[in-house]
C-alpha positions in Angstrom: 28.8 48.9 35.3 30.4 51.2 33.0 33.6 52.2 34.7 33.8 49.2 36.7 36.6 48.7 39.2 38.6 51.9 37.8 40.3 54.0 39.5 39.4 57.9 39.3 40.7 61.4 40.6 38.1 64.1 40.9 39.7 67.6 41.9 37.1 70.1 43.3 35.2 66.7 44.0 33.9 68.2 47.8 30.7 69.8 46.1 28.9 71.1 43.0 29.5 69.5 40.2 32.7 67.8 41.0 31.2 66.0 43.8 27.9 64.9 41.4 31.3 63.5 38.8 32.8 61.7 41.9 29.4 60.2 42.8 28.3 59.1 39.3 31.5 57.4 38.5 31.2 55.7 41.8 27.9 54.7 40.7 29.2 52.5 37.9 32.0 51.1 40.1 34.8 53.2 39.4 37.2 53.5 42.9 37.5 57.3 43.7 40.2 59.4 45.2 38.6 62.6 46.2 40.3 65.7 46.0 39.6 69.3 47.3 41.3 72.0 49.1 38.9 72.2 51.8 39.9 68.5 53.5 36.7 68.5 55.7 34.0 68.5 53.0 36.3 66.1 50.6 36.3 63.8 53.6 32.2 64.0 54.0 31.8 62.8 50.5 34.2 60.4 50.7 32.8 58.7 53.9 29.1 59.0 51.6 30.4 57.2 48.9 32.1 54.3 51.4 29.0 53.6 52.9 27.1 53.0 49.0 30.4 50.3 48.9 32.8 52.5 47.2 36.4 52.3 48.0 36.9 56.2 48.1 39.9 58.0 50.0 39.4 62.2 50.8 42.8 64.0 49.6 43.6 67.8 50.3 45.4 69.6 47.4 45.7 73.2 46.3 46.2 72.0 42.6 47.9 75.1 41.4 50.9 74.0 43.6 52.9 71.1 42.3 54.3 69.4 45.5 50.8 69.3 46.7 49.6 68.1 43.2 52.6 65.4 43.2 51.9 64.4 47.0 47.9 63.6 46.1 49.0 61.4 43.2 51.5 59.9 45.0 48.7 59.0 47.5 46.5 58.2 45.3 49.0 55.3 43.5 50.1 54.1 47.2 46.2 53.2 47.7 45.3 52.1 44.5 47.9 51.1 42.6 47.2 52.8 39.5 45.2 55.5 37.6 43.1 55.2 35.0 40.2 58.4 35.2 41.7 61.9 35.6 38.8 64.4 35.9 40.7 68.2 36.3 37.3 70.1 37.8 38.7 72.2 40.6 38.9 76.2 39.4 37.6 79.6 41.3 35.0 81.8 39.2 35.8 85.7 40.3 33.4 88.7 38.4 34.8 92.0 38.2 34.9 94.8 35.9 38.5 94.3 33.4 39.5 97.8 34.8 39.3 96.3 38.7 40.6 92.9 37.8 44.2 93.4 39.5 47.1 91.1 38.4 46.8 88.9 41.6 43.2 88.1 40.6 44.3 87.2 37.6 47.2 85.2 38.5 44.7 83.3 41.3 42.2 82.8 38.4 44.6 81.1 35.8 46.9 79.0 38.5 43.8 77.4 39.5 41.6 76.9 36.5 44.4 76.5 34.1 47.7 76.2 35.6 46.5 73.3 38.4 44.7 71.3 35.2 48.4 71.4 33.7 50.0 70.0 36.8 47.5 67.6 37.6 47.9 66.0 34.2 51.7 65.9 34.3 52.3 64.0 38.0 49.0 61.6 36.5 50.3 61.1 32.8 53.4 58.7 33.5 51.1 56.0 35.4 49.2 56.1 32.4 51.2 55.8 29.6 53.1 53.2 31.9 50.2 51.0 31.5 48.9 52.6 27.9 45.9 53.7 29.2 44.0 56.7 30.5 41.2 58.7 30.7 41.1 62.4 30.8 38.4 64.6 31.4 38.8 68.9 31.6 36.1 70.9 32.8 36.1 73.8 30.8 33.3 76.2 30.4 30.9 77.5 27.2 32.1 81.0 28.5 35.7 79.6 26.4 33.4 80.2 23.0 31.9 83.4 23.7 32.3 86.5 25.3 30.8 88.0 28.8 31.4 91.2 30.7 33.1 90.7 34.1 34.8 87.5 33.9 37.4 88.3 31.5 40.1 86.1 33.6 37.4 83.6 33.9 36.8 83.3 30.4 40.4 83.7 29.3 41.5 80.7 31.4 38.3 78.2 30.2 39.3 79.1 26.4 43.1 78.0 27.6 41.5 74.4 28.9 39.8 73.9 25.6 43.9 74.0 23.8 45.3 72.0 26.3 43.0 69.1 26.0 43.6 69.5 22.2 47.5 69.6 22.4 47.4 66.7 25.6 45.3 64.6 23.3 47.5 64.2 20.0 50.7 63.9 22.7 49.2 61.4 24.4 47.3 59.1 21.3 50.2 56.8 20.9 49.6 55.6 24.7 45.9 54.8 24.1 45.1 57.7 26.8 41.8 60.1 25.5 42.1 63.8 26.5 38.5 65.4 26.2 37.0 68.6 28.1 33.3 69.1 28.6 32.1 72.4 28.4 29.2 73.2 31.0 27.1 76.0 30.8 25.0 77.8 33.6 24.7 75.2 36.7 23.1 75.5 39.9 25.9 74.9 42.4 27.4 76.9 45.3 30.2 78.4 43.1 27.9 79.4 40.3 25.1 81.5 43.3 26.3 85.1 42.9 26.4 84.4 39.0 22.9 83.6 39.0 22.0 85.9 41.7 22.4 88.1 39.3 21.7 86.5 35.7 19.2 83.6 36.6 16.3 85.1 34.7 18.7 86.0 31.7 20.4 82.5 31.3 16.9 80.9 32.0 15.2 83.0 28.7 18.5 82.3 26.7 18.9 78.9 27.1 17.1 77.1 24.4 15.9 73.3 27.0 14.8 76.2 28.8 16.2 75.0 32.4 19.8 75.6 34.4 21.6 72.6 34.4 22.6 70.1 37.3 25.8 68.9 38.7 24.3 65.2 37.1 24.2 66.5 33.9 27.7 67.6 33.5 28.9 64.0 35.3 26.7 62.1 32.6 28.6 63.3 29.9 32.4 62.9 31.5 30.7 59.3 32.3 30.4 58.8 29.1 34.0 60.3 27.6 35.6 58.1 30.3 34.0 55.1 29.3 34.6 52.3 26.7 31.9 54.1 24.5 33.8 56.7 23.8 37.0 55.1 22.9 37.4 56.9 19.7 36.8 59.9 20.9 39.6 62.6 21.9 40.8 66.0 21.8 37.2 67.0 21.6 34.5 69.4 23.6 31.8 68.2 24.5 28.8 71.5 25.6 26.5 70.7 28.1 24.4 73.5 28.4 21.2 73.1 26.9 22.1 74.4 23.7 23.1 77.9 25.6 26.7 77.7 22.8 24.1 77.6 20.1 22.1 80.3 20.5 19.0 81.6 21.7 15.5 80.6 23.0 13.0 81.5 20.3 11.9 84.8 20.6 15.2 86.1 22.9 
């Protein structure tokens, strides 16, 4: 087992694709705190994983607010002991014109996807270098390398991940802890519906594999960053889109 025995938070880990991360890790043995601001469906995938034989505990945060950020890690060390697999997945995807966007959409959008990544890192980070050691894993999004019309906040706030895993990684080299972000493109999960409601056959001719990705693909590769395989490896981006951040489908 690949992460055997380690112990992992997974933030937005009650569906899509942070509940695929939560239940590959758990695969390969890791111990997984689950953590989502909706308590009941964190607690549904917690009690799935405990009866596969992992130890898993279901933890309620709104990670754009530190006492509740603190309070989950704090948790999280009472139970486990220690902290070895940070995976920052939770954020909010919002379309809207940039004329309509209205500064508390904005301010929702980047406390979430940007802001709660921050916080999350900073309560997790002294357990880690305590015992030089860590894994970090940020979800960011393809939409960081290019543009798109109506998700400007969206966008803004995935390109901001991509510099914070760069900056966390060369701050936090000297305590052996890896800092990487994978970069997901179009995936079929409940967040990701009214985007594909109303792009599905777009994406689907753009994308050059020529299929939408699922939550298992995005929780292969943070499998792999958080891994022994990919000890030399930080401060990177990893796409998993089906060559989407490349270009084009032949003939697009």
């Amino acid at each position: 087992m690949r992460v055997k025995d380690k112990v992992a938070i997974v933030t937005g880990a009650a569906q899509g694709i942070g509940e695929g991360i939560a239940t590959r890790l758990a695969e390969e043995g890791a111990r997984i705190a689950v953590v989502d601001v909706k308590l009941d469906m964190a607690n549904g995938v917690a009690k799935s994983l405990k009866e596969k034989g992992t130890d898993a505990i279901a933890l309620q945060a709104d990670t754009s607010k530190k006492p509740e950020v603190q309070a989950v890690v704090d948790e999280a060390i009472s139970h486990f002991k220690r902290i070895d697999i940070l995976v920052n997945n939770a954020g909010i995807h919002r379309m809207s014109k940039v004329t309509e966007i209205t500064e508390e959409t904005w301010d929702k959008i980047l406390n979430i996807n940007l802001k709660g990544y921050f916080l999350m890192v900073q309560a997790v980070a002294p357990h880690m270098q305590k015992q030089s050691y860590g894994k970090i894993v940020n979800i960011a999004s393809v939409a960081a390398y290019g543009g798109m019309p109506d998700q400007v906040h969206y966008n803004a706030s995935k390109g901001g991940i991509i510099s914070l895993t760069r900056s966390l990684a060369l701050e936090f080299a000297p305590f052996k802890i890896n800092v990487n972000a994978v970069s997901p493109g179009a995936v079929e999960t409940l967040g990701n519906k009214r985007f594909l409601d109303h792009y599905r056959e777009l994406v689907e001719k753009r994308i050059p594999l020529g299929r939408i990705a699922q939550p298992a693909d995005i929780a292969n590769a943070v499998l792999f960053l958080v891994s022994d395989e990919a000890e030399y490896i930080t401060g990177q981006c990893l796409s998993v889109c089906g060559g989407l951040s490349i270009g084009t489908a032949p003939g697009i």
